[in-house]
Structure formats: structure tokens, C-alpha cells
C-alpha positions in Angstrom: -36.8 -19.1 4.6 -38.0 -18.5 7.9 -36.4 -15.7 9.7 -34.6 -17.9 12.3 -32.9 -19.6 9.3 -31.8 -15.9 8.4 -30.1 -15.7 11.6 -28.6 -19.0 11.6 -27.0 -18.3 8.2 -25.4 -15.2 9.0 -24.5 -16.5 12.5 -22.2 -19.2 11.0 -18.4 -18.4 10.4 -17.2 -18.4 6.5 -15.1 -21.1 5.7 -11.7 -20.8 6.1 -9.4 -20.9 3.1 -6.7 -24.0 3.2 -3.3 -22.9 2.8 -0.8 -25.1 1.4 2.6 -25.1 3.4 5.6 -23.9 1.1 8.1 -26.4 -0.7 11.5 -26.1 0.4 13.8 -28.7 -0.7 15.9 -30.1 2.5 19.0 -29.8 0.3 19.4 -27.0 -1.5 20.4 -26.4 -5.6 24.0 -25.1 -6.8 21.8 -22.6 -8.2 20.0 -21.0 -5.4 23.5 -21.5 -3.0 25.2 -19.2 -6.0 22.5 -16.6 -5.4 22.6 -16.6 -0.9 27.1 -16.4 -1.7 26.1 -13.8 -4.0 23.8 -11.8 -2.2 25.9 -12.1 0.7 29.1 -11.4 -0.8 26.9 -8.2 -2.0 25.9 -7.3 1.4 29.1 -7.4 2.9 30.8 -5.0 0.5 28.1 -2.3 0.8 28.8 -2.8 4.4 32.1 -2.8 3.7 31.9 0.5 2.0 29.1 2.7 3.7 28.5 0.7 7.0 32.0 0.7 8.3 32.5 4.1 7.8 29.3 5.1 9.5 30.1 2.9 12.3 33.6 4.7 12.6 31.9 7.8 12.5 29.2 7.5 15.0 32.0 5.9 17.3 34.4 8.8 16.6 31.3 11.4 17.5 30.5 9.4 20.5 33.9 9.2 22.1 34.5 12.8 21.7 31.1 13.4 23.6 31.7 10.7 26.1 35.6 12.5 26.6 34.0 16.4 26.7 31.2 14.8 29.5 34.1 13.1 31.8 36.4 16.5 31.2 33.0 18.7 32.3 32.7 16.3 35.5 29.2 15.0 34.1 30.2 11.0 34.1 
């Protein structure tokens, strides 16, 4: 192997790997719409529980600042 050939090997670009596209059925199975309702349904009651409250919270804390600024003549 000559050295020019050395250079010519190590100046191509490695193959690249194919990559088969996923399989996703166009209609989805009673089993797998059980599981998105379900996950969903579980989502929405942690919500439900923690997010609601925090977003009461924050808003609570933020119209008490937003009342002290106008009262202090900042807005």
C-alpha cells in the first residue's frame, strides 16, 4: 500500500448506518388508547391535586405584590 492509498483511505467518510423509520399503526389498538385515557386521566389528577393549588398560590402571591406595587405608586 502506497502512502497515497493511506491517505485516500482515511480521507473517505465511514458509512453511514441505515435507520429504519418506526412502525406506527395509522389506527390505533383498544389497548394502547386504554393506556393515552389512562395516562391522561393520571395526569390530570396530579394536576388536579398539586398543580392547581400551586397555580392558586403563585397567583395569590403575585396579586398581593402587584396590589402592594400600585399602593407604593410603583405601577
Amino acid at each position: 500500500m502506497t502512502t497515497y492509498e493511506t491517505f485516500e483511505a482515511a480521507a473517505r467518510l465511514p458509512a453511514k448506518p441505515r435507520v429504519r423509520g418506526l412502525r406506527f399503526p395509522a389506527l390505533p389498538s383498544w389497548p394502547l388508547l386504554a393506556q393515552l385515557g389512562g395516562a391522561a386521566g393520571t395526569g390530570t389528577g396530579i394536576y388536579l391535586q398539586w398543580g392547581l393549588a400551586v397555580t392558586l398560590m403563585v397567583g395569590g402571591v403575585t396579586l398581593v405584590v402587584v396590589g402592594m406595587l400600585r399602593e407604593a405608586g410603583k405601577i
